[in-house]
C-alpha positions in Angstrom: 23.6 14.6 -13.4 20.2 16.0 -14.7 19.1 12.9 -15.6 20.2 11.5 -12.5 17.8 14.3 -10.6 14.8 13.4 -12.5 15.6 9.5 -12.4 13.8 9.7 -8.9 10.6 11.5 -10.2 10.0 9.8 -13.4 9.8 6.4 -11.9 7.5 7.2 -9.3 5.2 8.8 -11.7 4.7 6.2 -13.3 3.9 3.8 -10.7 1.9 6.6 -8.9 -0.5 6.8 -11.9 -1.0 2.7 -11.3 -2.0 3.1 -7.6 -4.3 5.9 -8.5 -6.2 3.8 -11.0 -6.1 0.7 -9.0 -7.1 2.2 -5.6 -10.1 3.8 -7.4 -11.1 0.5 -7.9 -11.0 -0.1 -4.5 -13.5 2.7 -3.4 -15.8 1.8 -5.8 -15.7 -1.7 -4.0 -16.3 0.2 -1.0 -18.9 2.5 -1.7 -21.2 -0.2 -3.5 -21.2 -2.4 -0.6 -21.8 0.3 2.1 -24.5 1.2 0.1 -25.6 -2.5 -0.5 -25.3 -4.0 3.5 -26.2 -2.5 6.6 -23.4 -1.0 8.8 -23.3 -4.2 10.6 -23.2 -6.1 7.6 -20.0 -3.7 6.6 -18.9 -4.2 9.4 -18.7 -8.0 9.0 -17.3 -7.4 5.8 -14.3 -5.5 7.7 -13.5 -8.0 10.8 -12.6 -10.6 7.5 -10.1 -8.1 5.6 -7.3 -8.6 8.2 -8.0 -12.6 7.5 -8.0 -12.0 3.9 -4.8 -10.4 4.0 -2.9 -11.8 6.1 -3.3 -15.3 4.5 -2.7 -14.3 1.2 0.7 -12.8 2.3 1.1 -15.9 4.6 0.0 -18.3 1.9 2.8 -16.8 -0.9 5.4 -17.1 1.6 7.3 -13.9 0.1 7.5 -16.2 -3.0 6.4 -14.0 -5.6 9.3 -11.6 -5.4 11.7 -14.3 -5.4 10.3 -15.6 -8.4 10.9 -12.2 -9.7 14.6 -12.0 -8.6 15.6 -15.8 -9.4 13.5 -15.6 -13.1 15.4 -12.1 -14.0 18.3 -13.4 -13.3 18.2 -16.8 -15.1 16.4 -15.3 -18.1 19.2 -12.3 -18.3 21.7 -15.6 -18.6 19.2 -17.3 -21.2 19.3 -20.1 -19.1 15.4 -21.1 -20.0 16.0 -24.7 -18.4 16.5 -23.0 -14.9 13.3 -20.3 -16.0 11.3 -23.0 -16.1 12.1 -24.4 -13.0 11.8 -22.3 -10.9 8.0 -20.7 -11.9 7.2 -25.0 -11.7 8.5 -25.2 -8.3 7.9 -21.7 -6.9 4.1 -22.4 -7.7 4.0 -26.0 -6.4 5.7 -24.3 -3.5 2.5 -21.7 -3.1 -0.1 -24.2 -3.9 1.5 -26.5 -1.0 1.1 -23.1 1.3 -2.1 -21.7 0.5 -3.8 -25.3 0.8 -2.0 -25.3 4.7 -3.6 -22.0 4.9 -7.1 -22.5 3.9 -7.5 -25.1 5.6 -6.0 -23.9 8.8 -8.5 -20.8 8.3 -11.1 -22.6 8.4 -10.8 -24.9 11.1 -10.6 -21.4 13.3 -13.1 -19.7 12.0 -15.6 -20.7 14.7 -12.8 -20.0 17.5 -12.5 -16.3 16.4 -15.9 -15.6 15.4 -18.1 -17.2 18.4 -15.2 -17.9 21.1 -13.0 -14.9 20.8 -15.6 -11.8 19.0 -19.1 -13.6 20.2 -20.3 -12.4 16.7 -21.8 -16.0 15.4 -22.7 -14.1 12.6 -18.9 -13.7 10.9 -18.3 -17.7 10.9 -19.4 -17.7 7.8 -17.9 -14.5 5.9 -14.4 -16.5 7.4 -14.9 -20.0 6.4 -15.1 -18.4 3.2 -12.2 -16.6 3.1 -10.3 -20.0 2.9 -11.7 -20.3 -0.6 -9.9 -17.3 -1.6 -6.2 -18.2 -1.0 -5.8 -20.9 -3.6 -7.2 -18.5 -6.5 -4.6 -15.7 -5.1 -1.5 -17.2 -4.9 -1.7 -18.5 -8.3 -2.5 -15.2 -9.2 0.6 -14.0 -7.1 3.2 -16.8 -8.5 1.8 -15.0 -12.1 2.8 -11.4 -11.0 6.0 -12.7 -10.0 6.6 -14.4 -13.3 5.4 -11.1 -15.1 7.9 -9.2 -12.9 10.9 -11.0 -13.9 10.0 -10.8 -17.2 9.6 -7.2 -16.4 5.9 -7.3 -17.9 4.5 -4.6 -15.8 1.5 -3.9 -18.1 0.5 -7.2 -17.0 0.9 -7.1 -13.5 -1.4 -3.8 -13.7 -4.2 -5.8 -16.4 -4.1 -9.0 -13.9 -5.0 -6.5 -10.6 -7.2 -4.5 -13.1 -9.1 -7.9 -13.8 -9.5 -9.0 -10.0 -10.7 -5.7 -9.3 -13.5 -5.6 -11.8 -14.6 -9.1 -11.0 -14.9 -8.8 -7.7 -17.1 -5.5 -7.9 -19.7 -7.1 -10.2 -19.7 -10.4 -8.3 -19.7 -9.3 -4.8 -22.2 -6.6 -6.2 -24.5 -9.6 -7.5 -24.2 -12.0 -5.2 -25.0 -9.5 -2.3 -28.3 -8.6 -4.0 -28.9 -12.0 -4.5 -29.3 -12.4 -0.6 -25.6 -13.5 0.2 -25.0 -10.4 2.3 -22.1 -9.8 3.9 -20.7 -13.8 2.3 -21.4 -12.9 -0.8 -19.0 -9.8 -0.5 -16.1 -12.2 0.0 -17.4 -14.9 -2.2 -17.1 -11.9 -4.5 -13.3 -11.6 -3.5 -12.6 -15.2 -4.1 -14.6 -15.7 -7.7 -12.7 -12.2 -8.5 -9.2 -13.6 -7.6 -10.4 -16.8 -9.7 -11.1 -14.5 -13.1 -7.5 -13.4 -12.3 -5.9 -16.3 -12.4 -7.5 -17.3 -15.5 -6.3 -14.3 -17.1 -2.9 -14.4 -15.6 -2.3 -18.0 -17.2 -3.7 -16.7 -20.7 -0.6 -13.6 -20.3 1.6 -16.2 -19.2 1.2 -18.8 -21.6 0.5 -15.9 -24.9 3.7 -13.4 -23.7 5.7 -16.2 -22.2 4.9 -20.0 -22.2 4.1 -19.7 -26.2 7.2 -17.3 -27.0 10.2 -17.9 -24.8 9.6 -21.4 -22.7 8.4 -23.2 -26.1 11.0 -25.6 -25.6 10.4 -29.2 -24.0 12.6 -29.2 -20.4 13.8 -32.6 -18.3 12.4 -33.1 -15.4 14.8 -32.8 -12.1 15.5 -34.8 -8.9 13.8 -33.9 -5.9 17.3 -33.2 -4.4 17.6 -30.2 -7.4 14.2 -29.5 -6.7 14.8 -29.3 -2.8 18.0 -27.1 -3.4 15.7 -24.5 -5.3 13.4 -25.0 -2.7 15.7 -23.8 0.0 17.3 -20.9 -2.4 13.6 -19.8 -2.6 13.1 -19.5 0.9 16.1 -18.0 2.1 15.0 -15.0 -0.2 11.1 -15.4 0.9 11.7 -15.4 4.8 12.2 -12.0 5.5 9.8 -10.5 2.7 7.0 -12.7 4.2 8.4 -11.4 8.2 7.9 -7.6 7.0 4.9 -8.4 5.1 2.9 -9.9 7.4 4.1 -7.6 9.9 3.2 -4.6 8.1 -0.5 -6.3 7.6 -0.5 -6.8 11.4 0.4 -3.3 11.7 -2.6 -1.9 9.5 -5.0 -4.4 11.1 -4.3 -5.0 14.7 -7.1 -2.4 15.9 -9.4 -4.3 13.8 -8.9 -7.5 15.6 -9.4 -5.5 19.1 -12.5 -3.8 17.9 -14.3 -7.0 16.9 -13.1 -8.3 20.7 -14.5 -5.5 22.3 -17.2 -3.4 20.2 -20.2 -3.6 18.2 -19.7 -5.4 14.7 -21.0 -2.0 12.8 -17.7 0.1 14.2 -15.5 -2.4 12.2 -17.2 -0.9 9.1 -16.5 2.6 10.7 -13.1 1.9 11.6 -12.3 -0.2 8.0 -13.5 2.9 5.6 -11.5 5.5 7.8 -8.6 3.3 7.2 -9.2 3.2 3.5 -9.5 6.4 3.2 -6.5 7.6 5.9 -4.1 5.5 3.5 -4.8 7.6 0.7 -1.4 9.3 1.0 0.2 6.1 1.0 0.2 6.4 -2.8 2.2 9.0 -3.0 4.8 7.5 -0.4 4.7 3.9 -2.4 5.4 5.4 -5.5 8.4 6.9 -4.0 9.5 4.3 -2.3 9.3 2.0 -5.0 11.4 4.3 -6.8 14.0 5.1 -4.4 15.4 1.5 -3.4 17.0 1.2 -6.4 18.3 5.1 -7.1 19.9 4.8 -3.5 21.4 1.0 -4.2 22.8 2.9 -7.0 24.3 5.6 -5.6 25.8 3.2 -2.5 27.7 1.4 -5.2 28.9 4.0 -6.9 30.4 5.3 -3.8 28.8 8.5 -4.6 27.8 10.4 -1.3 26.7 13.6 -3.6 24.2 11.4 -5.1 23.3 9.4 -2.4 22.7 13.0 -0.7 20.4 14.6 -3.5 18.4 11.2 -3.7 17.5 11.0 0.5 16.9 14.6 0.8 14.9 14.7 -2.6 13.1 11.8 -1.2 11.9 13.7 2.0 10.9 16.5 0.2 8.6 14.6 -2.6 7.1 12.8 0.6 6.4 15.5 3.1 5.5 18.1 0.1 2.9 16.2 -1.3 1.1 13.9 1.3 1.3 16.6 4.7 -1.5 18.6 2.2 -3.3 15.9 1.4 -3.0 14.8 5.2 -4.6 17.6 5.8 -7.4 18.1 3.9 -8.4 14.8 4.8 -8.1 15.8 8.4 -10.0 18.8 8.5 -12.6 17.4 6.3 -12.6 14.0 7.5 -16.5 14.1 7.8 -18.4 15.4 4.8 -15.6 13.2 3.0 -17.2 9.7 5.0 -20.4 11.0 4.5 -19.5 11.6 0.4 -18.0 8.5 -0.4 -19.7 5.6 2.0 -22.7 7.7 3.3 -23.9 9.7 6.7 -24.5 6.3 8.1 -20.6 5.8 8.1 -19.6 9.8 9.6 -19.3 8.1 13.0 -15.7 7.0 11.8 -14.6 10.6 10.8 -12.9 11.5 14.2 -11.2 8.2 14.0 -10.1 9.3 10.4 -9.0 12.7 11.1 -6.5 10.9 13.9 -5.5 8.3 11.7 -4.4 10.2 8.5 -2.0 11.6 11.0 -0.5 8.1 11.4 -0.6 7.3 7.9 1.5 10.4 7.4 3.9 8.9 9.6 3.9 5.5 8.1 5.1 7.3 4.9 8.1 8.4 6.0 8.7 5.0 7.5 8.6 3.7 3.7 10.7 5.5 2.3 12.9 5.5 4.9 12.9 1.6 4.9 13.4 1.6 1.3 16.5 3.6 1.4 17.8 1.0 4.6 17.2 -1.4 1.9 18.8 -0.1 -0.8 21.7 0.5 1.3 21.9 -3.0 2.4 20.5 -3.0 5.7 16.5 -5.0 5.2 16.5 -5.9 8.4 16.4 -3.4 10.9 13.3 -1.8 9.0 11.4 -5.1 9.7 12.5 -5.0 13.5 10.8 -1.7 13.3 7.8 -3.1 12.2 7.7 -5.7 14.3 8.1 -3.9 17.3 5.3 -0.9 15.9 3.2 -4.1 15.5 3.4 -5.2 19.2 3.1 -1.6 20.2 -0.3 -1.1 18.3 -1.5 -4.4 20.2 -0.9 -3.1 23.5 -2.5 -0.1 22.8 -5.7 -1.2 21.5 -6.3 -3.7 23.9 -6.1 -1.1 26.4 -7.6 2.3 24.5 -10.2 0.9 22.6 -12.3 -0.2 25.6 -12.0 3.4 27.2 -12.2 5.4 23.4 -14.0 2.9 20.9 -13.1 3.9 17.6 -10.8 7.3 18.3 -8.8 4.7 20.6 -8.0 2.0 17.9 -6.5 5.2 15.8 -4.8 6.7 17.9 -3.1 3.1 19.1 -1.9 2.7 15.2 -0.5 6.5 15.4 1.6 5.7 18.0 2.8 3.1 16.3 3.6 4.1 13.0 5.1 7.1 14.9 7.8 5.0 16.7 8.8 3.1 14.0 9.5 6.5 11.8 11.1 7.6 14.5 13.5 4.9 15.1 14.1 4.0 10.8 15.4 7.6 10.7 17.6 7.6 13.1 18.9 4.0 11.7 19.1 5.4 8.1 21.1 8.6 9.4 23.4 6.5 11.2 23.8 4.1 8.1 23.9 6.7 5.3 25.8 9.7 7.2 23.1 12.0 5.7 20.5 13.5 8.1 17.2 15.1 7.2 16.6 17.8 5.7 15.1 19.9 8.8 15.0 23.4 7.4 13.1 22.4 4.1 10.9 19.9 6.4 10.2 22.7 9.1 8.8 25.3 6.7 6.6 22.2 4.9 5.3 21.7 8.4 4.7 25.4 9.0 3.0 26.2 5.3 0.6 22.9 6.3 -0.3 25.3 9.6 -1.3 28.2 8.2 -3.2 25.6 5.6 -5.1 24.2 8.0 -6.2 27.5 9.7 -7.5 29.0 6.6 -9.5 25.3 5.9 -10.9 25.8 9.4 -12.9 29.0 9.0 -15.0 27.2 6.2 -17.5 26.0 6.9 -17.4 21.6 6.9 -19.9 20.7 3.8 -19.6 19.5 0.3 -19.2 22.6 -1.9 -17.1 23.8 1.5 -14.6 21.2 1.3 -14.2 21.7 -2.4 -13.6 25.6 -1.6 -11.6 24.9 1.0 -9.3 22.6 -0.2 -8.9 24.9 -3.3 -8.0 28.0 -0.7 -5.8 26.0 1.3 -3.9 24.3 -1.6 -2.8 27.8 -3.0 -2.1 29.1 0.1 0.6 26.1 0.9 2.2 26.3 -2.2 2.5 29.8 -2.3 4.4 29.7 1.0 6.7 26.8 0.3 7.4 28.5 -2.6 8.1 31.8 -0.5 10.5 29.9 1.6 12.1 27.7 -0.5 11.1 24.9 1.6 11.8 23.0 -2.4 14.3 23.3 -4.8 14.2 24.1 -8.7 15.2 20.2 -9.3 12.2 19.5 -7.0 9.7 20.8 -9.4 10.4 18.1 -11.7 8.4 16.0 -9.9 5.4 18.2 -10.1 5.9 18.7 -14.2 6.0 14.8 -14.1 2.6 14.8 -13.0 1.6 17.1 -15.0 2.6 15.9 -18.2 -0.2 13.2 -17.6 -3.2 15.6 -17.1 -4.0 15.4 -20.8 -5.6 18.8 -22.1 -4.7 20.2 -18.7 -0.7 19.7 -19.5 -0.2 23.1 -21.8 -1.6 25.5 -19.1 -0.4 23.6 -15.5 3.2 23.4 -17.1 3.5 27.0 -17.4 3.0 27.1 -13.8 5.7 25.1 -13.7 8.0 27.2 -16.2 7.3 30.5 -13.7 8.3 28.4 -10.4 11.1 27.1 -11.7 12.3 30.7 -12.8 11.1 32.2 -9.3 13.2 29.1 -7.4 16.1 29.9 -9.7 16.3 33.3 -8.8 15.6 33.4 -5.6 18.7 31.2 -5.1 
């Protein structure tokens, strides 16, 4: 059972470590451009992200992970004919999709730009974000590919790739004179280096090695049949996706309708930076799908028990501090990472890490649904928190700019936590933990109160989040708001601190000893 307890922790290190990397990346992005372009040139740059992501999501049709699913399970059979065939007609299936797409972006570019946002200036920055789609689902039907072949080193160097790429183009090109288009002519040529080095994995790791062999072509009946098998598996995936995307990105739409183009730059940092604790939450979520699946199979309500509760407790233990911080120091954090020209978003960020916080639970509580064998009622969820955010930020954001959009998305990801733990109770017969979760919440009070009485700068933030760090763990640790097995989560992360490790993990040694004999 021990290895059971830490199954949990172990695999959400390791993709938490990923993310970290990856997401770096990301602020990087960020911070050269807000540096680079004017607020309103940002802010151009942020009315396309929705676009952007949406139609890459739309455009792969959920057919990555069903490339993933359908190649596993052929190659596990070494049935290399059927391999074959279905990465050929999953990425004929994606090409298909993200040439509808493009070109259906850019025929309504001018509509949203000049009809809808009467920003003339953002036609452009979307037209381009057509070019984009093609390059990413190729880059997408890759990672699927890798996936089944369960190649995770190079799903991480393909996203690694795209990431660098699009920093040093968008960089150049913006000082070149492209403003806010060269930004996502940046995107695109990044996503094009990707798929260049995607096919070079592909055809080295698997093309070269395993599908070496010359395969007969099929009828289009066969090729229609697998087709159809991919989009039965696609359907929902692309439903929650999009959803989910909708979710993030709904207020974004609304402030472009009804504000100046500089608060979508606002808005689109404090959402970067609000997500933060989705990391933590991913990781775990990622992790927990299968350990749950497991346990329902087994028919083991113990296990099924120790994975759900452990889940809440990794979740609410690790991002209701970091929530926090963020919260109480949501300015001189804007003003460190995007500069003072961007602090206008910081109230908006302080509301909308709370929502974020809530949107964590919801993933790991949808994962678990899923595990169990119950995907769908996590994506009503998100359908329905989708149409909720709408609603609100048509009608708050024209009375509180900004502040209105997050609080919209709060509500939101607030009802549909609400309603996916009640679901998942009712499916799994195992409730939350509300004692451990109470005194979490509590210690995260008394955090925030000691953060308050420093003062808001740089070096105060840095002391503050020092002070307030010790003083939460010391009183979930006081009242057992985790368990010894909990802890090894933490030693997980701190086996990976290097020179650090030695020292932080006989912190660990002495709250495991205090846990077990306090118990």
């Amino acid at each position: 059972m021990s290895d059971k307890k830490s199954k949990l922790a172990s695999g959400s290190i390791i993709i938490l470590l990923g993310s970290i990397l990856l997401r770096l990346g990301g602020f990087i992005y960020r911070f050269i451009l807000s540096r680079l372009l004017t607020t309103t040139g940002y802010g151009i740059v942020g009315l396309t992200l929705p676009f952007q992501n949406a139609l890459i999501i739309g455009a792969s049709g959920g057919v990555p992970p069903a490339i993933a699913k359908y190649v596993s399970e052929y190659k596990a059979v070494d049935n290399k004919e059927m391999v074959h065939q279905i990465i050929i007609t999953g990425m004929k299936v994606m090409i298909l999709m993200a040439i509808i797409a493009s070109v259906l972006m850019f025929l309504i570019s001018d509509t949203i730009a000049i009809g809808m946002w009467n920003k003339p200036e953002v036609a452009l920055p979307l037209k381009l974000v057509a070019v984009i789609v093609p390059f990413s689902v190729i880059v997408g039907a890759l990672r699927g590919v890798f996936q089944g072949f369960y190649q995770m080193t190079n799903i991480f160097y393909t996203k690694l790739v795209e990431q660098v790429f699009t920093i040093i183009f968008a960089t150049i090109l913006v000082i070149l004179g492209w403003y806010a288009a060269g930004a996502v002519l940046g995107t695109a040529l990044g996503f094009l280096m990707a798929a260049i080095g995607s096919y070079y994995m592909y055809k080295k790791d698997i093309k070269d090695q395993y599908l070496n062999a010359e395969f007969e072509p099929i009828t289009f009946r066969q090729e229609l049949d697998i087709i159809i098998q991919i989009f039965k598996f696609s359907i929902p995936v692309v439903i929650a996706g999009v959803a989910e995307i909708f979710l993030y990105d709904t207020s974004t739409f609304f402030i472009g309708m009804f504000l100046a183009t500089s608060f979508a730059g606002f808005y689109t940092n404090a959402s970067a930076i609000a997500r933060l604790p989705l990391m933590l939450a991913n990781s775990i979520s990622t992790s927990v799908l299968p350990a749950t699946s497991e346990a329902s199979s087994l028919e083991d309500k113990e296990l099924l028990k120790l994975y759900i509760h452990q889940s809440y407790r990794y979740t609410t233990v690790t991002t209701l501090p970091m929530s926090a911080i963020i919260m109480v120091y949501s300015l001189p954090i804007m003003a460190l990472l995007f500069g003072s020209d961007y602090t206008p978003g910081s109230t908006a960020l302080s509301i909308l890490v709370a929502g974020m916080f809530f949107f964590a639970i919801y993933l790991i509580a949808s994962s678990m649904c899923q595990g169990l064998g119950k995907p769908q009622f996590p994506m009503y969820a998100l359908i329905l928190g989708t149409i909720i955010n709408a609603v609100c930020s048509s009608t708050l954001i024209p009375l509180y700019s900004i502040e209105g959009a997050a609080i919209s998305t709060t509500i939101a990801t607030f009802t549909l936590m609400v309603i996916t733990l009640v679901e998942l109770t009712r499916i799994s017969k195992v409730h939350i933990p509300y004692n451990d979760i109470t005194k979490m919440f509590f210690a995260t009070v008394i955090m925030v109160l000691v953060m308050f009485i420093i003062p808001k700068t740089f070096l105060g933030m840095i002391v503050g989040a020092i002070i307030g760090c010790i003083v939460y763990i010391a009183i979930i640790l006081l009242l057992k708001a985790i368990k010894s097995d909990d802890v090894v989560f933490i030693e997980h992360i701190f086996n990976k601190t290097g020179p650090l490790k030695k020292h932080l993990l006989k912190i660990v040694e002495r709250m495991k000893v205090y846990l077990d004999e306090s118990n």
